[in-house]
C-alpha positions, 0 to 999 in steps of 0.5 A, a space after each residue: 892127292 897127286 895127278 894121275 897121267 894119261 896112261 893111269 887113268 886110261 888103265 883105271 878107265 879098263 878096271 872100272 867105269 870113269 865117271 864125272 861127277 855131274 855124270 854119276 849124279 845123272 845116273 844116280 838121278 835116273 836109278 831113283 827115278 826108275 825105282 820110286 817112280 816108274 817101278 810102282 807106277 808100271 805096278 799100278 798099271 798090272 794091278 788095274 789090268 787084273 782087277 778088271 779081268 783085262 789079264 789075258 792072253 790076247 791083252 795087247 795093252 797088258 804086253 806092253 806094260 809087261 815089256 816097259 816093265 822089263 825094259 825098266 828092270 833092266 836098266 835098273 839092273 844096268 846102273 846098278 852094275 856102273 855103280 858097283 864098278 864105278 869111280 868118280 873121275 877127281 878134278 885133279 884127275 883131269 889132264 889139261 896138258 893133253 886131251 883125256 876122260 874128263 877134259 873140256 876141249 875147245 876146238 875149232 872145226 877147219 872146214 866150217 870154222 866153227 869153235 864149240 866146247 865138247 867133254 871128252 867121257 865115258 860112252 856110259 855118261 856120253 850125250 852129244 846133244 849136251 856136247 859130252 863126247 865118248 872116248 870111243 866115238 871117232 872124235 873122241 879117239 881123235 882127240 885123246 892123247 893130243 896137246 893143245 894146238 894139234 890138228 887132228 883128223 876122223 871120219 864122221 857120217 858126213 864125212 872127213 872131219 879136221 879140227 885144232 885143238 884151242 884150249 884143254 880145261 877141267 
């Protein structure tokens, strides 16, 4: 298998879902979890509503079970749709020449001069809590395309960010 360039996995990346491996694992976690565990569990929940004539009208508590209820059937809903459009991002599929979906960048922040490692993903597997950035977000988009070495600028909440590019690994 060959390394695909920038602009084919950015043209993949608009026929389906790129996702890395730990980010499909993640999704696939999550399905199961909503399908064995909190699917029977909000079922439980009805069926004692029921069984104790607590199934009418003005039963706030039965609300909120029926709208969990659809809120997990959606996502339910939701992940199943990733995974029918999803392709799981190969390591060799990953640029390290310049910044794409998969790549781990090391970057330094100019003004704070701070060095944190991000992964550039797809807004569906993205959480910057866990430094995995969406290619869409303005870092994200700032960083694409850029070689090692580059200065690139975005605009954040708290204001004009300006980071180097240090290093681009899998």
């Amino acid at each position: 298998m060959y390394a695909m360039n920038e602009s084919e996995i950015m043209s993949d990346a608009h026929s389906g879902i790129l996702l890395t491996e730990s980010g499909y694992k993640a999704l696939q976690v999550e399905l199961e979890h909503l399908t064995t565990v909190k699917r029977p569990e909000i079922a439980d929940r009805i069926r004692e509503s029921q069984q104790h004539g607590e199934f009418s009208e003005d039963n706030s508590e039965l609300d909120e079970v029926k709208f969990e209820q659809a809120m997990v059937e959606t996502r339910i809903a939701e992940l199943k749709s990733i995974f029918g459009n999803a392709q799981i991002l190969e390591i060799d599929q990953i640029p390290t020449d310049s910044v794409g979906i998969g790549s781990k960048v090391m970057v330094l922040d100019l003004q704070a001069d701070d060095e944190f490692e991000v992964r550039v993903v797809s807004s569906i597997e993205s959480n910057p809590a866990q430094d995995l950035i969406s290619m869409e977000s303005p870092m994200g988009l700032a960083l694409l395309g850029h070689p090692k070495g580059s200065e690139v600028f975005f605009e954040a909440p708290e204001g004009r960010k300006r980071f180097k590019i240090l290093d681009i690994t899998r």
